[in-house]
Steps between C-alpha positions, in 0.01 A plus 500: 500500500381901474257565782353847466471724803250624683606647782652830363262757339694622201435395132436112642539380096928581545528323785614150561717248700750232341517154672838406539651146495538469877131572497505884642357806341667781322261797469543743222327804358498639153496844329596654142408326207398130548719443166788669558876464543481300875678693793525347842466694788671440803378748809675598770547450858251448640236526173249333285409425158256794508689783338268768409119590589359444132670357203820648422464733136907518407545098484187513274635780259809355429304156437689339879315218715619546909437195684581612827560235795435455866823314616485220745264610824418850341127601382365116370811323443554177717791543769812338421716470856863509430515606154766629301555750223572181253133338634292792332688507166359092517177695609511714176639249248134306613314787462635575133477158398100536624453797328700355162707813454760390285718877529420751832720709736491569866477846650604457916453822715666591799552149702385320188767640347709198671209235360593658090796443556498168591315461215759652275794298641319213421390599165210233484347407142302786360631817704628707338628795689429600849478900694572570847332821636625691765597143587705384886821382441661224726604537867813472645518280778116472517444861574356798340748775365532792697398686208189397493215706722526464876080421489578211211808339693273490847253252277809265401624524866164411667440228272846361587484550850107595651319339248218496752506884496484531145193233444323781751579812308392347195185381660422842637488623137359289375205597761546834389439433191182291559365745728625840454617549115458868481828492821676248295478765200607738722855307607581484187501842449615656806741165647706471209831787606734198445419477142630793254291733313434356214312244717354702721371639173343165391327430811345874545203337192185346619503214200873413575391466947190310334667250314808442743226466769358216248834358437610477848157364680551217252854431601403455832167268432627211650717709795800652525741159527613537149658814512696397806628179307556701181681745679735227649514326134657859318755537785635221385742402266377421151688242340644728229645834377342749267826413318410162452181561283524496127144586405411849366410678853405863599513712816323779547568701772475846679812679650297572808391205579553396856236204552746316238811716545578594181890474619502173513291450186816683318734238764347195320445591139883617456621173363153368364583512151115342328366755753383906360422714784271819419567730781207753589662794642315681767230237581424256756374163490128512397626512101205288373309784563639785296357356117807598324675279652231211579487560104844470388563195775204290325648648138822331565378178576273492224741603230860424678625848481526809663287745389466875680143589531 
């Protein structure tokens, strides 16, 4: 069953929710060309299906449909307690069996990096290759690599150990944004001295603060519990290698990257032999938004080859 939504005030006619088997909803929203070559997209952590402010003009030059997806307890997605990286590639095999896509890829950024993967170990009917962007990598021994930004690794830690205190920072920005959008604008531009320049960079715009503003007050419609249990879910171990998938996969990833260390990116691709990493030297780990890149990551899955835009 396709309900359409109502709730959310961009281009209503894209958006949509798939009822699953088990009777919850998966919502979803489209952009590019409604008959294009299908590409799944997997936000991060936390996220939501809504990726950009308007519709999104590369994906409709080079002829693409995104169908981007809120994950279990994100945007208008159902929760799922307990789930597991194998329970959303179920989630997605319903999905493209609703949508009767008989070919499609999946594009997973940042901690849905983990969820295309899955995906691409499993190799269900129909996929046919898979991209991880400036994707995390598994933990050792349930914690975050040292690598990885002090700011980033205090998330994983409070969700492991003061939940409580984490449901309360979320919910104070989520007031923030609710109440005072012009000082949540302003965080992102002046709080971000973790992050490297070429992030810093990114978040300086007004239309990139806009639409993560969007993208993050839907994360956090139904409350901040979901990022605390997906938080818990990543730290743990996955069930596989990058070694053991076989399906045509590619990383993308910048060198100074330190929300997904790109150390242990290079750690975990080593011996993955199905897997072609693109390494980004000199940026961070907003790569979606430089369109050279965006360009050539939805080129590859579209034709299956590299190509240097």
């Amino acid at each position: 069953m396709d309900e359409k939504g109502g709730d959310v005030s961009m281009n209503q006619a894209r958006e949509g929710k798939v009822r699953l088997l088990d009777g919850r909803n998966l919502a979803y929203h489209e952009y590019g060309q409604i008959s294009g070559y299908p590409i799944l997209l997997f936000h991060g952590t936390p996220g939501s299906r809504l990726w950009f402010v308007d519709d999104e003009p590369i994906s409709h030059q080079l002829g693409i449909r995104l169908l981007a997806l809120d994950r279990p307890g994100y945007g208008g997605s159902d929760p799922q307690p307990d789930r597991t990286l194998f329970d959303w590639v179920n989630d997605v095999k319903e999905a493209v069996q609703h949508w009767e896509l008989h070919e499609y890829s999946v594009l997973g950024v940042s901690g849905g990096g983990a969820y295309a993967a899955a995906c691409a170990y499993h190799a269900p009917l129909g996929l046919r290759s898979a991209a991880l962007v400036s994707s995390v990598m598994p933990f050792v021994s349930g914690k975050a690599p040292r690598s990885m930004s002090r700011s980033n690794r205090a998330v994983f830690w409070l969700c492991r150990y003061m939940p409580w205190l984490m449901r309360s920072t979320v919910s104070a920005q989520v007031k923030m944004i609710d109440k005072d959008p012009q000082r949540f604008k302003k965080s992102l531009r002046e709080g971000n001295r973790h992050l490297p320049a070429s992030d810093r960079a990114v978040l300086q715009h007004g239309e990139q603060q806009e639409a993560m503003m969007l993208h993050m007050r839907e994360a956090y419609r139904q409350g901040p519990e979901e990022l605390v249990r997906e938080n818990l879910l990543l730290g743990k171990p996955w069930g596989f290698t990058l070694a053991d998938i076989h399906l045509p996969t590619y990383v993308f990833h910048g060198t100074q990257d330190t929300l997904a260390p790109y150390e242990e990116m290079v750690r975990y691709t080593a011996r993955a032999g199905a897997i072609q990493v693109t390494t980004v030297e000199e940026a961070g780990h907003f790569l979606t938004e430089d369109e050279r890149i965006w360009r050539e990551i939805l080129l590859v899955l579209r034709d299956g080859q590299l190509q240097r835009c």
